[in-house]
C-alpha positions as CSV (number, residue, x, y, z in Angstrom):
1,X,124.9,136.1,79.5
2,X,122.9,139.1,79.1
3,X,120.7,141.0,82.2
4,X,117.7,139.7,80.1
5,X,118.7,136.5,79.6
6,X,120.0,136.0,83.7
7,X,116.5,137.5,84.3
8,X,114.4,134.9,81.9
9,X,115.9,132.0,83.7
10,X,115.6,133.2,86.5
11,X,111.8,134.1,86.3
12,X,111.3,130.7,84.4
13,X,113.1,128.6,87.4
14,X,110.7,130.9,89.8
15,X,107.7,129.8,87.6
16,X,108.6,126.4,87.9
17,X,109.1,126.6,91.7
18,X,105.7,128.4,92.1
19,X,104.1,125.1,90.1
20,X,105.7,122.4,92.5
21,X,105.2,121.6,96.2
22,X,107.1,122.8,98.5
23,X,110.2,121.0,98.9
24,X,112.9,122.9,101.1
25,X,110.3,126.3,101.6
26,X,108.8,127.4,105.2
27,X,105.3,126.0,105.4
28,X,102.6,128.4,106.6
29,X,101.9,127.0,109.9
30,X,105.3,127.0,111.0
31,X,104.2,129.2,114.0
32,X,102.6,126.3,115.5
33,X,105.7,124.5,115.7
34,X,107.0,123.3,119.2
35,X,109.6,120.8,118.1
36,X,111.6,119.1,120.4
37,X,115.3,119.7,120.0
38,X,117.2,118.3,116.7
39,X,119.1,115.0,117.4
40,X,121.3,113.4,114.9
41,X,119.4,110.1,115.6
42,X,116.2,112.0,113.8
43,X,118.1,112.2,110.5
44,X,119.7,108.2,110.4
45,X,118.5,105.4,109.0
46,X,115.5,104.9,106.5
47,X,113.6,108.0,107.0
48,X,116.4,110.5,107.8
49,X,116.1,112.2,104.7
50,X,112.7,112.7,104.7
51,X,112.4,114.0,108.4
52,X,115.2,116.2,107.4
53,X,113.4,117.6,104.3
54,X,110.5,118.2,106.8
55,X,112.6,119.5,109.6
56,X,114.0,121.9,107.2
57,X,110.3,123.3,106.4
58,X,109.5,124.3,109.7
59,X,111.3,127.7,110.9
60,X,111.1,126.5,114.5
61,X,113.4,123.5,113.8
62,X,115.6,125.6,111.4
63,X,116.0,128.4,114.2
64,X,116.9,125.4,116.8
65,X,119.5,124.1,114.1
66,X,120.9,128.1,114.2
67,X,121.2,127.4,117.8
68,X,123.1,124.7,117.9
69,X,126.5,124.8,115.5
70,X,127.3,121.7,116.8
71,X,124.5,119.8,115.7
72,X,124.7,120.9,112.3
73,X,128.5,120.0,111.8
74,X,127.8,116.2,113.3
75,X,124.7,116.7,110.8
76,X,126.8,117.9,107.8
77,X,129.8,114.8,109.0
78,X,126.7,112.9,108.8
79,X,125.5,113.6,105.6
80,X,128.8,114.0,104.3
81,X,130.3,110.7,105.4
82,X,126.8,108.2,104.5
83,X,126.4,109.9,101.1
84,X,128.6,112.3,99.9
85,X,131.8,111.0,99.6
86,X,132.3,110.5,95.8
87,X,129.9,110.6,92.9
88,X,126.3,110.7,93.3
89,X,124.6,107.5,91.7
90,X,121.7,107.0,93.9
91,X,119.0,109.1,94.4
92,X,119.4,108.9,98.5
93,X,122.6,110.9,97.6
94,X,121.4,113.0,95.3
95,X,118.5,114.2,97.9
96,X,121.4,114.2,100.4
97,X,123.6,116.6,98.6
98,X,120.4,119.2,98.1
99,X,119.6,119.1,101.9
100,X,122.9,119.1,102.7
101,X,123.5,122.4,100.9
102,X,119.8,123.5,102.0
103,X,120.9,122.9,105.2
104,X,124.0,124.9,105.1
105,X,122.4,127.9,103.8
106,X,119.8,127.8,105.9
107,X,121.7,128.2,109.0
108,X,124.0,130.8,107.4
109,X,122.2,133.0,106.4
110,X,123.0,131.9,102.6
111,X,118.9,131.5,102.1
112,X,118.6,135.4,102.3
113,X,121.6,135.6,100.2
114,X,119.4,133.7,97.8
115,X,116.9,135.8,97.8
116,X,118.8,139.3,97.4
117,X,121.0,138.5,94.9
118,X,118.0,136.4,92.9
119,X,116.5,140.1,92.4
120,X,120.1,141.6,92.1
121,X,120.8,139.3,89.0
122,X,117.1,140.1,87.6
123,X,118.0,143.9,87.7
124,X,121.5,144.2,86.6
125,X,124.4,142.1,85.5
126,X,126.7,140.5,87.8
127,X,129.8,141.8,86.3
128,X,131.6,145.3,87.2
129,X,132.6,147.0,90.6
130,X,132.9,144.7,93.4
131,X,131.8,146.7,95.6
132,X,128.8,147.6,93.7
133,X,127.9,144.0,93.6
134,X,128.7,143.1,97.0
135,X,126.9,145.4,98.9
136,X,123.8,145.2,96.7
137,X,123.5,141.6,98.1
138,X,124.3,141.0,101.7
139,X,121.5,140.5,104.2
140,X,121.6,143.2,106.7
141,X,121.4,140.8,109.9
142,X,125.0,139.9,108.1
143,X,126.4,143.2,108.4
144,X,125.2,143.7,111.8
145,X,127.6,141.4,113.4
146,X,130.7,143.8,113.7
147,X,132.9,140.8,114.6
148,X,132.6,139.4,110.4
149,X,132.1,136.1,111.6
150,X,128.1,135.5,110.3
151,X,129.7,137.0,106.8
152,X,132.5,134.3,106.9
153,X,129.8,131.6,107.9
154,X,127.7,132.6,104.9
155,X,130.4,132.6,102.5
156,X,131.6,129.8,103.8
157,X,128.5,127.6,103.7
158,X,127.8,128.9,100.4
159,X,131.0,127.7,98.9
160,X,130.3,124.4,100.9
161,X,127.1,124.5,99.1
162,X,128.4,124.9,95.6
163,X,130.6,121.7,96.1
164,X,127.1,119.3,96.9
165,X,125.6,121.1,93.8
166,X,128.7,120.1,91.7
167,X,128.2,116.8,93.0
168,X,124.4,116.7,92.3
169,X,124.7,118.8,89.0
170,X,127.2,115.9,87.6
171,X,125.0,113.2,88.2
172,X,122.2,114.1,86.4
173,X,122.7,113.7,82.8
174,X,123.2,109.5,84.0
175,X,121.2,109.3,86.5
176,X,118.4,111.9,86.5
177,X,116.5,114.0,88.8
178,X,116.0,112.9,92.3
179,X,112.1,112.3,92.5
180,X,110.6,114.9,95.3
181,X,113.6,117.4,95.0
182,X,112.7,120.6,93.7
183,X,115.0,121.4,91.1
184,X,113.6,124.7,90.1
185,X,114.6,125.6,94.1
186,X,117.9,124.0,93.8
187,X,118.8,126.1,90.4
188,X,118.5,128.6,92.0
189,X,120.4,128.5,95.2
190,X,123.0,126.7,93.0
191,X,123.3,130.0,90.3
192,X,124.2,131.9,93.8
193,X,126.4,129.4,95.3
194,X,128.6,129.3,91.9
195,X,128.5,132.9,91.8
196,X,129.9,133.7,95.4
197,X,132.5,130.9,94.6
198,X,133.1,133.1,91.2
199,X,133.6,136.0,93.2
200,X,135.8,134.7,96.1
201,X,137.9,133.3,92.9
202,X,138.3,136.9,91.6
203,X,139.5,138.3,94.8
204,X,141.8,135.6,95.4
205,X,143.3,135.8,92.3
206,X,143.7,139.6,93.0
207,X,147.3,141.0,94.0
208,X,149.0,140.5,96.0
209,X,147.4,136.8,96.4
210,X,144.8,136.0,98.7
211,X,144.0,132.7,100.8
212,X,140.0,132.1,101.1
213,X,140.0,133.4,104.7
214,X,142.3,136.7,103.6
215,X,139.7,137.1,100.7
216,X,136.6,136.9,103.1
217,X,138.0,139.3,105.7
218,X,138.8,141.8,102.6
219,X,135.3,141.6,101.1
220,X,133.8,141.7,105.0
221,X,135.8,145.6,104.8
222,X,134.5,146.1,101.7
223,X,130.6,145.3,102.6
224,X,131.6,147.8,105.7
225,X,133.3,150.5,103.9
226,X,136.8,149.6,106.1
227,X,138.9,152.2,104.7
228,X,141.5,149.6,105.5
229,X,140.2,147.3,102.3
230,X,142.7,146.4,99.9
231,X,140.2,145.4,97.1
232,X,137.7,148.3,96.5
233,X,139.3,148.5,92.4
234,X,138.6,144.5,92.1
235,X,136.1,144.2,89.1
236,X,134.2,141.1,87.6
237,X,135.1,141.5,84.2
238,X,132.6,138.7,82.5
239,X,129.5,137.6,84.2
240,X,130.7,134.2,85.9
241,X,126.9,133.0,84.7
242,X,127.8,132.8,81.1
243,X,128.5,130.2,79.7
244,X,127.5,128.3,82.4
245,X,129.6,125.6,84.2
246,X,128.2,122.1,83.4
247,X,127.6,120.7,86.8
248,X,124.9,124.5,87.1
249,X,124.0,123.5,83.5
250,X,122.4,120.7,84.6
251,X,120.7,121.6,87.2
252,X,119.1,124.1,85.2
253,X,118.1,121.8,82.3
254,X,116.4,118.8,85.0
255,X,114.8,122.3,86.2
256,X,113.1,122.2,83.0
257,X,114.5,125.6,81.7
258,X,113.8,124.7,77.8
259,X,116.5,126.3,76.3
260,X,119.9,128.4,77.4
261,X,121.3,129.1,74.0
């Protein structure tokens, strides 16, 4: 896939987006917000899915979520565990596996992720230098924490993510769009979520052999100029967007992108 055509889709899933409510986005009173502190029992039952969708609209709530790891992993068990434990074929787990990912990112930093590399792929590429791509991307809040563990939490949560958006992306050709989800949103953060898990592929793959943990910590030197990094020669030969895998395919059709010939 060309830069021009990455950037099309891209600004036709943003147009889309700008034409919907607001599904997973801040909402512009969020200042006012004095929420009371997350509880799993918020999220169960018949409206747990919708209070989540709203929770996860609010920065206060998302910022109390950031506070409390724990809460988000009984959350994610949650979530993972009532709806997302084989193939979607109901909506409820359809909208389950967006928040779920929405969640994720959100409290990984992966939602800034979104953002940068949203305008990275608009502007060049994503194929060459690993570095070069890398560091064009990661939010700086990331590569403040000298330690490398809120770089590890967003790649981690992103590859989390990409597995829900599989999930999600294979349902809808039988079963459709979830009504109230904003696919246009979820294309998005989906295109970045398969192309971090692209990337971690690569530097796997790359001698001598890396786990997923090995490969992190290398790309955490990288983004950090370690001149201990083994993988500053790693390059992305094709772009991992083109052709599209089927499960982002999808997604990006229910978007109602017209055509990605």
């Amino acid at each position: 896939m060309t830069k021009v055509k990455v950037a099309a889709l891209l600004i036709a899933v943003g147009a889309l987006c700008a034409g919907c409510s607001v599904f997973f986005d801040f909402n512009a009173f969020a200042s006012l917000d004095k929420p009371p502190a997350p509880a799993l029992t918020d999220y169960t039952g018949a409206n747990g899915l919708s209070n989540l969708a709203a929770d996860l609209s609010s920065p206060a709530v998302v910022a109390l979520l950031i506070a409390d790891p724990n809460m988000v992993e009984q959350l994610q068990s949650y979530l993972e565990t009532t709806y997302l434990s084989g193939p979607l074929t109901t909506p409820d787990q359809q909208t389950a596996a967006a928040l779920y990912s929405d969640l994720t990112l959100k409290t990984t930093s992966g939602d800034t992720l979104v953002n940068n590399i949203v305008t990275a792929i608009m502007t060049a590429s994503p194929t060459g230098n690993l570095a070069s791509i890398i560091t064009s991307i990661i939010p700086a809040a990331v590569l403040a924490d000298a330690t490398g563990g809120a770089f590890t939490a967003m790649v981690d949560g992103l590859l989390d993510a990409n597995d829900k958006y599989m999930l999600l992306g294979d349902s809808l050709p039988v079963y459709g769009p979830p009504p109230g989800v904003d696919l246009g949103d979820v294309a998005q953060k989906a295109a970045v979520a398969c192309l971090m898990r692209a990337v971690v592929d690569v530097v796997v793959a790359s001698p001598p052999g890396y786990t997923v943990a090995a490969a992190e910590a290398e790309m955490f030197k990288l983004v950090t100029n370690d001149p201990l990094c083994t993988i500053t020669g790693v390059t992305i030969d094709s772009d991992p967007l083109n052709p599209m895998q089927p499960f982002l395919l999808n997604i990006f059709l229910a978007a109602g992108v017209p055509s990605l010939a």
